[in-house]
C-alpha positions in Angstrom: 0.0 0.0 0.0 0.8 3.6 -1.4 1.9 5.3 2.0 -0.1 8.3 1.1 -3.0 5.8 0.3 -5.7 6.5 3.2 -6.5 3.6 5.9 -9.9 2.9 6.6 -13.3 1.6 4.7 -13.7 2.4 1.5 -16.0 5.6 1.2 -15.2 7.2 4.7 -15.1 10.9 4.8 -11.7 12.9 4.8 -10.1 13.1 8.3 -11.6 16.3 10.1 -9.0 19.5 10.3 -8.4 21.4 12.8 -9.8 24.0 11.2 -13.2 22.4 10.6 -13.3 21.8 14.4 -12.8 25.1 15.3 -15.3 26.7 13.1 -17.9 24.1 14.5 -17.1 25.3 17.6 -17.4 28.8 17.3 -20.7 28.3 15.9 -22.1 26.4 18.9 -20.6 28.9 21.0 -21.9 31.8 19.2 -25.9 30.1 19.0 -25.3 28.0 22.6 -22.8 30.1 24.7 -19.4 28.5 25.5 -20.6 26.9 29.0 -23.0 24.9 27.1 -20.3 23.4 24.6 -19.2 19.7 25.1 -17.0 17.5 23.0 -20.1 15.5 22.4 -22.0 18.2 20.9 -19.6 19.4 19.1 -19.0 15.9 17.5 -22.9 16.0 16.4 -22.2 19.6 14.9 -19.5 17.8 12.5 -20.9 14.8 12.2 -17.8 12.5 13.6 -17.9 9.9 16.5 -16.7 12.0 19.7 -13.8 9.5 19.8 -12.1 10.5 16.3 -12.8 14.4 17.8 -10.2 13.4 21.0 -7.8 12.4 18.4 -7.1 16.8 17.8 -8.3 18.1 21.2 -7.7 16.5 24.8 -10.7 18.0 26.6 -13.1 21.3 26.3 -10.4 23.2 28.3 -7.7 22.4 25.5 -10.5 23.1 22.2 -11.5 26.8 24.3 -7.7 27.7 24.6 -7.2 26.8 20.9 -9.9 29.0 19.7 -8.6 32.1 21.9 -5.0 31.2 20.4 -6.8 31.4 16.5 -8.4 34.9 17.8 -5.5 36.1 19.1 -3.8 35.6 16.1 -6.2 38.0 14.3 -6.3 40.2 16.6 -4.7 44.0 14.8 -1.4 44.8 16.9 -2.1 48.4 18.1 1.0 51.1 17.5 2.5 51.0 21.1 3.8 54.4 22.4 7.0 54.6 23.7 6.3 56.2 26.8 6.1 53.5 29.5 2.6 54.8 31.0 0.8 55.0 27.9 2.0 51.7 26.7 0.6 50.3 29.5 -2.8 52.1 29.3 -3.0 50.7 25.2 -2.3 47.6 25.4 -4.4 47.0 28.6 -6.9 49.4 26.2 -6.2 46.2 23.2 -7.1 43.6 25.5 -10.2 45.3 27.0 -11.5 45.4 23.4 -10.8 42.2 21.7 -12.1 40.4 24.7 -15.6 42.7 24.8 -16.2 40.9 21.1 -15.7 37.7 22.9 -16.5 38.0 26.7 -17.0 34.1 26.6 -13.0 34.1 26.3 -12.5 36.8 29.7 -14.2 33.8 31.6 -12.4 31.3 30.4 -9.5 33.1 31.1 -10.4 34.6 34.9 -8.1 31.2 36.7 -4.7 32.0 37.6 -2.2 31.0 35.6 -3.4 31.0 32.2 -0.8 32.9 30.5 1.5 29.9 30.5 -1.4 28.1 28.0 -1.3 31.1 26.0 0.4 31.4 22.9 3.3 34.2 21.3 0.4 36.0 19.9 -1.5 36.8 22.5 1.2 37.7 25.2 3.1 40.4 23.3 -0.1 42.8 25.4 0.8 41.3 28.4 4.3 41.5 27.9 4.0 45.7 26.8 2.3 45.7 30.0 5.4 44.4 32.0 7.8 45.9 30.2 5.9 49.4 30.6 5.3 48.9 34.1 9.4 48.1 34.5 10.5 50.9 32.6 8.2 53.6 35.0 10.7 52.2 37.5 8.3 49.4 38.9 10.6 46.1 39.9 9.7 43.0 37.5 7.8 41.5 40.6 6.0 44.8 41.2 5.2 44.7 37.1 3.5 41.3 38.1 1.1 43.3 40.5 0.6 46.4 38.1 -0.6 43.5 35.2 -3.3 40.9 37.3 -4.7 44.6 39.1 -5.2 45.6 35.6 -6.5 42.2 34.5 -9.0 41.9 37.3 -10.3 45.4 36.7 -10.1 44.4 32.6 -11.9 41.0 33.0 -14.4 42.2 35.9 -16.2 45.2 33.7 -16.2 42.9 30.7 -18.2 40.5 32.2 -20.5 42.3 34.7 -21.5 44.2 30.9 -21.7 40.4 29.2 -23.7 39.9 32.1 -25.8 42.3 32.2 -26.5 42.4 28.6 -28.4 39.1 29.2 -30.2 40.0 31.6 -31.4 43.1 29.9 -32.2 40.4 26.9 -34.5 38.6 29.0 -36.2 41.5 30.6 -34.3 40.9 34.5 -32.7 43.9 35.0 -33.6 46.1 37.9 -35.7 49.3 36.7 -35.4 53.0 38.3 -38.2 52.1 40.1 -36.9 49.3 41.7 -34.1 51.8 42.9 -36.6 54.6 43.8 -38.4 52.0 46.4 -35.5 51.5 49.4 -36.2 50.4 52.4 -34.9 52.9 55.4 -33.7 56.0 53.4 -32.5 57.5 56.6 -30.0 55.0 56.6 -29.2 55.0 52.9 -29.0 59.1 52.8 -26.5 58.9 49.5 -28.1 55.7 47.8 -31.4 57.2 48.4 -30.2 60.9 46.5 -28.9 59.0 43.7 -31.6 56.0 43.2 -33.4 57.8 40.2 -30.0 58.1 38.5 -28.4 55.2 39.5 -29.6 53.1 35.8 -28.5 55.6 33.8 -25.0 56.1 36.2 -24.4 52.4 36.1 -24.6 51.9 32.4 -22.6 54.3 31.2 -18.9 53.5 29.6 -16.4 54.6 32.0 -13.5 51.8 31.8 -10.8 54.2 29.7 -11.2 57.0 32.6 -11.3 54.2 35.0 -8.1 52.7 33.2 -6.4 55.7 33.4 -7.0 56.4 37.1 -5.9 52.8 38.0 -3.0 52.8 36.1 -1.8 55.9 37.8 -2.3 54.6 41.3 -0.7 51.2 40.9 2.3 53.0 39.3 2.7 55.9 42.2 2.1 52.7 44.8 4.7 50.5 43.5 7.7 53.6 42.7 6.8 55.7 46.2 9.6 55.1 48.7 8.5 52.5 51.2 7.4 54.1 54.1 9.8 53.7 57.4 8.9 52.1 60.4 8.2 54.7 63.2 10.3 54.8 66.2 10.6 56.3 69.2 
């Protein structure tokens, strides 16, 4: 036998790519949502035995990071300023908005850890982040700190908005109304002042201020001089 002659019956359909399995998957993901996605279904979706599917993927966890790697390989690669601060602020600005398109990916990504799963493509953010954070005169472990504050605020205002668009789908947000009828307001004097705003404050796009802000206080906290112990 030819070695480029294909094992198998006679009549069995070409071996699925890699490619086919990640477009099937993105579809489910997109119709379904990503916690509903199993190696089962997505055998069904292409019409192969869940067993042949193992063959290119070892679990979910492995077929989710793949299709973040393809993503961040298409993802454009922003101009990066060469002041240290403003570095930080764009590429922390990069990853806020290619993760918003997906917010599926942001939990996928929220365990510790992760960026050792990542690949070349989508660490070069992470890595202007560091280098940023170094170059304001942060120390590389203090860089660490400066990046996973940034990430947590990043990750947390994606998906409280991923979340909430869902809810406003189905019709279970809370309505001014709701706000305007606290309990004791003599206790809640502020809350109480601000309840027929508070929708219309809450909603409203406020991460690049926000961004900014942070990123200036975790820079002045990690360069300030430690403070010295009092004596006497």
């Amino acid at each position: 036998m030819s070695p480029n002659t294909p094992h198998g019956r006679v009549g069995r359909p070409p071996v699925t790519s890699r490619t086919q399995i990640l477009s099937a998957a993105r579809r489910l993901i997109d119709r379904d949502g990503w916690d509903k996605l199993t190696i089962r279904r997505l055998a069904a979706e292409i019409g192969i035995g869940a067993t042949t599917l193992y063959h290119h993927v070892r679990d979910k966890e492995d077929l989710l990071l793949l299709l973040i790697r393809e993503y961040a390989e298409q993802i454009p690669q922003p101009e990066l300023p060469d002041e240290p601060r403003e570095r930080i602020i764009t590429a922390a600005a990069a990853i806020h908005d290619s993760l918003a398109a997906w917010p599926w990916a942001a939990e996928v990504l929220t365990t510790d850890g992760f960026i050792a799963r990542l690949g070349d493509s989508a660490l070069w953010l992470v890595e202007a982040i560091l280098s940023g954070a170094v170059e304001h005169g942060c120390t590389p472990e203090q860089s660490v700190y400066v990046f996973r504050s940034i990430w947590y605020y990043t990750v947390g205002e994606i998906l409280v908005r991923a979340h909430s668009a869902r809810a406003q789908a189905v019709d279970e947000l809370p309505t001014a109304e709701d706000f305007v009828q606290l309990g004791d307001t003599t206790q809640l004097p502020r809350l109480a002042a601000l309840s027929e705003q508070w929708i219309k404050l809450a909603t409203q796009d406020t991460f690049a201020l926000g961004l900014r802000a942070f990123t200036d206080g975790l820079l002045a906290q990690s360069t300030s001089p430690a403070p010295q112990p009092h004596l006497g």
